[in-house]
Backbone as CSV, one residue per row, in Angstrom:
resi,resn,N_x,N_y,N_z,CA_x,CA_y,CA_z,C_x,C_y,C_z
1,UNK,49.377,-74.275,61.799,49.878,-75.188,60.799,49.333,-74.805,59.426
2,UNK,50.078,-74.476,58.238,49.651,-74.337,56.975,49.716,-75.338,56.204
3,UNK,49.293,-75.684,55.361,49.512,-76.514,53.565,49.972,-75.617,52.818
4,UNK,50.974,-75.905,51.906,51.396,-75.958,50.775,51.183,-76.070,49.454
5,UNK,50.843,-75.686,48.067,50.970,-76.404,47.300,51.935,-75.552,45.908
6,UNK,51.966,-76.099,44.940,52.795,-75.332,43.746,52.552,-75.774,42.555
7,UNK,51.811,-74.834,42.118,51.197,-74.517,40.532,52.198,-74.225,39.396
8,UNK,52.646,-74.752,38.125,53.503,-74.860,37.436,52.758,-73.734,36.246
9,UNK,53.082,-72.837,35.823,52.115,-72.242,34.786,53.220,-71.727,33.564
10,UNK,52.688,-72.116,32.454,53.555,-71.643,31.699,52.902,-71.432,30.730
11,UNK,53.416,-70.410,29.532,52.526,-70.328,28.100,53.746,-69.915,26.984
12,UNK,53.107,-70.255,26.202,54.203,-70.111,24.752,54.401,-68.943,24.689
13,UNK,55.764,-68.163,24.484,56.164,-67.245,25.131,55.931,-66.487,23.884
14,UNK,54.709,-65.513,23.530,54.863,-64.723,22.062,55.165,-63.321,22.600
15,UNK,56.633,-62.637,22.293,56.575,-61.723,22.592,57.169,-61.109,23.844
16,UNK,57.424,-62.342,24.632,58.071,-62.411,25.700,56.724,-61.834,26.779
17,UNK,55.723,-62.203,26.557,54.801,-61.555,27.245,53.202,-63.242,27.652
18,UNK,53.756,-62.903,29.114,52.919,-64.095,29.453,51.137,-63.460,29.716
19,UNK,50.231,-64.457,29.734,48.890,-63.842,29.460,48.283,-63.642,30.688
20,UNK,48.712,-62.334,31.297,47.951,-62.080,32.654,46.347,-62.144,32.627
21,UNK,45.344,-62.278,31.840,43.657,-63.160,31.250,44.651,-64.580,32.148
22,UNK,45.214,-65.068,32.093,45.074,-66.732,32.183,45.873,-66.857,33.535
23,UNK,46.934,-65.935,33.939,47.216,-65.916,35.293,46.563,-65.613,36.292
24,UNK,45.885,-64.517,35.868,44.533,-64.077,36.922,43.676,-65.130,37.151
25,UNK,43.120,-65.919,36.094,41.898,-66.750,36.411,42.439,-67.856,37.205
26,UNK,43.822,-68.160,37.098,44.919,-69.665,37.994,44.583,-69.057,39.477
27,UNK,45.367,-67.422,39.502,45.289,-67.061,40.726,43.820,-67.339,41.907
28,UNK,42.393,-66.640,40.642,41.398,-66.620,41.348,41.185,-67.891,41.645
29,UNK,40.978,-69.198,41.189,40.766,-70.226,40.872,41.505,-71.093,42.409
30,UNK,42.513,-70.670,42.952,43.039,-71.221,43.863,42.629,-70.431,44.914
31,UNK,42.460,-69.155,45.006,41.503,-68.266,45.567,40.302,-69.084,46.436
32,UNK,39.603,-69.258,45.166,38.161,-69.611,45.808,38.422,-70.817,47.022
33,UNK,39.540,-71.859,46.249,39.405,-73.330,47.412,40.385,-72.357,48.474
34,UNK,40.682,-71.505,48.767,40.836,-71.525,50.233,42.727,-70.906,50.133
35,UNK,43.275,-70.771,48.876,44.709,-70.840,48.824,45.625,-69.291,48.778
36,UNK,46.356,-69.051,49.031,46.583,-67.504,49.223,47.908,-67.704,48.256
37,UNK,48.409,-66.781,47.772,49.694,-66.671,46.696,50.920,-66.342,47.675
38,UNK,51.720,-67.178,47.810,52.969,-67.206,48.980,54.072,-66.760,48.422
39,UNK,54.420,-67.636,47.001,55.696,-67.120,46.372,55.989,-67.043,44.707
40,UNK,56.042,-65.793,44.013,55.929,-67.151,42.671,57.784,-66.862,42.243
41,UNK,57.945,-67.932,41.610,59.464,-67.894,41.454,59.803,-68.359,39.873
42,UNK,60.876,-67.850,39.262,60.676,-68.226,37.514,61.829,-68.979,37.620
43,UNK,61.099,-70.101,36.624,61.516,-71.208,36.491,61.225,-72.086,35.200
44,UNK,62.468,-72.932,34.343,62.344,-73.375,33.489,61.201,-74.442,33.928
45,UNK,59.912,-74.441,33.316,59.041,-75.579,32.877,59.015,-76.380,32.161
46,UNK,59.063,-78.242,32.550,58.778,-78.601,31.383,57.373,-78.774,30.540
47,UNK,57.805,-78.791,29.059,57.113,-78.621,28.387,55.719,-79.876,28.241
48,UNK,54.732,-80.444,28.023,54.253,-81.066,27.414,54.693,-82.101,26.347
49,UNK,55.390,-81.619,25.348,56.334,-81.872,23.913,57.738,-82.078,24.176
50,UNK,58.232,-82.889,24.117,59.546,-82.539,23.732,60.450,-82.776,24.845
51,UNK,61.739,-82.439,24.402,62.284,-82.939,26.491,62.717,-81.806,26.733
52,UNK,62.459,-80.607,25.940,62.977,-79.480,26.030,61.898,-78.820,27.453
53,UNK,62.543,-77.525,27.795,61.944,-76.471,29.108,61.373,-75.346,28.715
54,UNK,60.536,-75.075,29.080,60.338,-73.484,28.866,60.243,-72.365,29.713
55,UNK,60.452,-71.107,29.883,60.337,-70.448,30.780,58.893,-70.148,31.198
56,UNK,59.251,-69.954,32.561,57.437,-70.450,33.141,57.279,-69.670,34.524
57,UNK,56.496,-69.696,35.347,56.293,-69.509,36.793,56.168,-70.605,37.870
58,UNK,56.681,-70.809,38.886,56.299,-71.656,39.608,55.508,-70.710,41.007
59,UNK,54.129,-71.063,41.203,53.285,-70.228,42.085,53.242,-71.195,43.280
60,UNK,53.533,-70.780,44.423,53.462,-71.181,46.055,52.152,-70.726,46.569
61,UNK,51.467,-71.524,46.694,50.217,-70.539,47.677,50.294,-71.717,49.175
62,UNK,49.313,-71.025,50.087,49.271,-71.524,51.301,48.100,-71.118,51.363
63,UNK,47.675,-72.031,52.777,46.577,-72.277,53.246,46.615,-72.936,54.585
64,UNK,45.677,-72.747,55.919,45.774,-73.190,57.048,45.541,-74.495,56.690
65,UNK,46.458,-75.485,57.575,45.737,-77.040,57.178,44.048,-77.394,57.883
66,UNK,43.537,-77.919,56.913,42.475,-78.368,57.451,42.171,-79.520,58.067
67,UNK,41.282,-79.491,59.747,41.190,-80.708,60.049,41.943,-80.988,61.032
């Protein structure tokens, strides 16, 4: 049996170039609690601001369920 979960990551797009410094540390960061990278899929994010979307990642990781 696995868990699921899905990380929304997005950054202001300068350049058309997202900040692999800040994807790496999301990646490691889910890493440590136990989570493995399953799927990532691109996808309009919403923003913080505005009702507008931005282009973004949506990251799948898994993990055995615990317990």
């Amino acid at each position: 049996m696995y868990e699921y979960k899905v990380v929304s990551f997005r950054e202001s797009l300068i350049g058309d170039a997202l900040d692999g410094d800040k994807l790496e540390k999301t990646l490691n960061k889910q890493a440590e609690d136990g989570w493995a990278l399953k799927a990532v899929t691109a996808a309009d994010v919403k923003g913080r601001i505005g009702p507008g979307a931005v282009e973004g990642l949506l990251l799948t990781f898994e993990r055995p369920r615990q317990g």
